[in-house]
N, C-alpha and C positions, 0 to 999 in steps of 0.2 A: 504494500500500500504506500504511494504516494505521501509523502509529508506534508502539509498544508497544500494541499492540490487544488485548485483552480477547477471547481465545475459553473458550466456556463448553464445546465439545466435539471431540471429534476422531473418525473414521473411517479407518483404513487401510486400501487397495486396493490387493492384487496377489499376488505369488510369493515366493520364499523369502527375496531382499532385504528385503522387509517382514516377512517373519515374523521373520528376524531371525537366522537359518544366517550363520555359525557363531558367534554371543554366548551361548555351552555357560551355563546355568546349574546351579549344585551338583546339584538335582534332574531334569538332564533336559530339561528345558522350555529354551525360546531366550529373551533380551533383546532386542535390537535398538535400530536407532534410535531406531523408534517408539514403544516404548514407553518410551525414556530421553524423546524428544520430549513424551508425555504427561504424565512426572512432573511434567518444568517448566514445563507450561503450566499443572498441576493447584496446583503450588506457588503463581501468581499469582490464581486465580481458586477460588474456594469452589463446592464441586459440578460440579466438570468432571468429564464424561464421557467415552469412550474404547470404542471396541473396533475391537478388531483382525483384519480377516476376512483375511487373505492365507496363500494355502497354498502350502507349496514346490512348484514343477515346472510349475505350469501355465500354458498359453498362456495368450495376449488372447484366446479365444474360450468357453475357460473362465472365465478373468476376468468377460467380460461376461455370460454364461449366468449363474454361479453369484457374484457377489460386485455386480457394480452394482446391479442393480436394489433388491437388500437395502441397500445403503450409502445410495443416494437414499433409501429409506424412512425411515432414520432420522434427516432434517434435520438434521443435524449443522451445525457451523461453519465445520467444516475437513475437508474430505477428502484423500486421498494417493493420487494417484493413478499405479503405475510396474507397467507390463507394455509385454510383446510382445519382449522380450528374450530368455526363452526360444525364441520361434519363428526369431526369426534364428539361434539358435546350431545349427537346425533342419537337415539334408542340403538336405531339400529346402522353399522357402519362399517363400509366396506374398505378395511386398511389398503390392501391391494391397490383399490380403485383411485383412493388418496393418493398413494404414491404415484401411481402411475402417470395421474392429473398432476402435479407437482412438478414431475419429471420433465412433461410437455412445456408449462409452462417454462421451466428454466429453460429447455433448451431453445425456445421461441428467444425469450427475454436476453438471455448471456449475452450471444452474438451481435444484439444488436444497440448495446451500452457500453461505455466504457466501465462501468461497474452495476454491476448488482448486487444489490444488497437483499438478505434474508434473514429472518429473526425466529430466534427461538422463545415464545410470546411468553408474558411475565406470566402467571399464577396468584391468585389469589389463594389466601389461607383458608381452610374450613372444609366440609363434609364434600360440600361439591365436589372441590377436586380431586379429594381423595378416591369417589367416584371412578372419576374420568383419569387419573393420573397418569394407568398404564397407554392408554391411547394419544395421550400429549404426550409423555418420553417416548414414543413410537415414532409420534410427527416427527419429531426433532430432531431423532434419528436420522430420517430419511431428509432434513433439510440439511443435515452436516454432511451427510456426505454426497449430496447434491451440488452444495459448492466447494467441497474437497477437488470433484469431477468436474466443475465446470469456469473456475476462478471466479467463484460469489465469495463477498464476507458475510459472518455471519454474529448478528449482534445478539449476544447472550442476554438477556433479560429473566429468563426462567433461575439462571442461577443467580440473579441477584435476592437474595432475601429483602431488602428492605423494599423493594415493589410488593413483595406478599402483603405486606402491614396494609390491616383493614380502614386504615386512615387515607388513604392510597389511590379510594375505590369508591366508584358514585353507590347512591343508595340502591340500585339494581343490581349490586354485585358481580357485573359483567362487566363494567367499562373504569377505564383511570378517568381521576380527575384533574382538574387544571393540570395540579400539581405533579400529579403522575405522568400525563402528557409533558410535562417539561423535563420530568426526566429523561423520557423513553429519546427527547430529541436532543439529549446532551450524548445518550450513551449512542444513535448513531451517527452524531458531531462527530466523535473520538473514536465511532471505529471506521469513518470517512479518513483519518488520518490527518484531523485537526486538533489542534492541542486544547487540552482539557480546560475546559473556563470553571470546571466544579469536579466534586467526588458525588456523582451519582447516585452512586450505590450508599451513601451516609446513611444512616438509618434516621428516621424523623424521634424528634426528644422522645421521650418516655411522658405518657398522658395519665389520666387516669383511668381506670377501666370502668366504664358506664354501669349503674344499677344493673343487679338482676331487670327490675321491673322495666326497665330503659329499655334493653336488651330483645325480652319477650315484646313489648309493643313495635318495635323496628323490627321484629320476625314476620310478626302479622302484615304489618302495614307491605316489606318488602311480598309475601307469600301474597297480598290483594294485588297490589297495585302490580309488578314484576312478574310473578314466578307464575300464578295464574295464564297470564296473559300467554307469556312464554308457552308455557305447554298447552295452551289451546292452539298457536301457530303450527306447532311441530305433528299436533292430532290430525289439524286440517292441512297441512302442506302449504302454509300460507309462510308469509316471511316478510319481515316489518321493514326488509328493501322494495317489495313488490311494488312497480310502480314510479320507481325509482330510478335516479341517475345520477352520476359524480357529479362533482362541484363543478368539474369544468368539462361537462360532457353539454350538450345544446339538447336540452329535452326535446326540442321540434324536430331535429333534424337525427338525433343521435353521434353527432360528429363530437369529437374531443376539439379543445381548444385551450392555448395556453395562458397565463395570466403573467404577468411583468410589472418591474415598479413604475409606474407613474411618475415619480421622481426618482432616479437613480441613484443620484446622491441622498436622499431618505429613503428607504424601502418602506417601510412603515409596515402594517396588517397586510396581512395578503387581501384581505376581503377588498379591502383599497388599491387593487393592483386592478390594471388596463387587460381589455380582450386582444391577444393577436392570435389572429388565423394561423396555424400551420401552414409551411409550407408544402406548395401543390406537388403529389407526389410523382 
């Protein structure tokens, strides 16, 4: 890896981790990593570009259907690439099949960046994932040496413990928070091969640990409003992307499009950044 290397572009690939659930912005719209990730690459380089196609909910089969083939198109620098997570947390799940999609994907994506990136997704502490554990150290497997075989890095987050800490994590127990999203875009700063502005991995102070009684009502409320919800989707085959489109995909048209600073000398919010069309292919 390149030492403070010079990308002129970025592409995100995948599900609601990359869109960016729960990084709530005033209007509605999500934050996220990637596009905290964008600002400061756009801060170092003049005319960086960016778009972000990841839609909450959806498998790796979606992923590769609706979101690679367009990412490859548009030669970017750096692509992001994190799915198949959703399908483990799946009743029923065909490892195989995972892999296989995975596979497609990188080899779609590698050749057509000068880096790829992949992640081995953080973990939350608690029942759930002890659930699902064996099926996420399965993924992860198969994303390491994914990019062993195809020159991806790969940004550990699973082994960081202090992304477990349930402070970490919005009240659906599925997504980071602000906070969490600024980490996850520090630890792919630094495995970009730019030098570390923090220690990530720090773990947050020590709090107090909430009532029982605290505890039980934030089960309920999480079990009405969340966990309901959730497993009435997964009953019906339904999925809370349906319908849906990246941030910078053109819902009329379905075409991807990238987004740039408006001021180059300020990059400011991405959400503040200009439409440029891709170039004709």
């Amino acid at each position: 890896m390149e030492i403070n290397a010079k990308y002129t572009s970025l592409v995100a690939v995948g599900d609601s981790f990359t869109e960016g659930m729960s990084d709530l912005l005033p209007d509605g719209s999500y934050r996220g990593w990637a596009d905290i990730l964008a600002e400061r690459l756009a801060a170092r380089t003049p005319g960086f570009r960016y778009a972000n196609l990841a839609v909450r909910g959806k498998l790796i089969g979606q992923i590769v259907e609706e979101q690679v083939g367009v990412a490859a198109a548009l030669g970017a620098d750096v692509i992001t690439l994190v799915g198949g997570l959703n399908d483990t947390l799946r009743p029923k799940c065909d490892m195989g099949r995972v892999r296989a999609l995975l596979e497609q994907a990188v080899e779609t994506l590698a050749p057509s960046c000068k880096q790829l990136v992949l992640m081995r997704s953080p973990g939350r502490q608690g029942p759930v994932l002890e659930r699902f554990r064996p099926r996420m150290e399965q993924l992860f497997s198969y994303v390491d040496d994914l990019a062993d075989r195809h020159g991806a890095v790969v940004v550990d987050l699973y082994g960081a413990a202090s992304l477990g800490d349930q402070r970490l994590w919005d009240v659906d127990r599925l997504h980071l928070t602000a906070e969490g999203h600024r980490r996850v875009a520090e630890a792919v700063w630094q495995t970009l091969g730019h030098a570390a502005e923090e220690d990530w991995r720090t773990p947050l102070p020590p709090g107090a640990r909430p009532a029982w009684a605290s505890r039980r009502v934030a089960d309920v409320r999480f079990a009405r409003q969340h966990l309901g919800p959730w497993i009435g989707r997964r009953l019906t085959g339904r999925s809370s992307g349906d319908g849906r489109t990246g941030a910078h995909v053109d819902p009329a048209t379905g075409r991807a499009f990238w987004v740039t600073p408006t001021d180059p000398t300020k990059p400011g919010p991405v959400q503040d950044w200009q439409r440029v069309e891709p170039d004709p292919a």
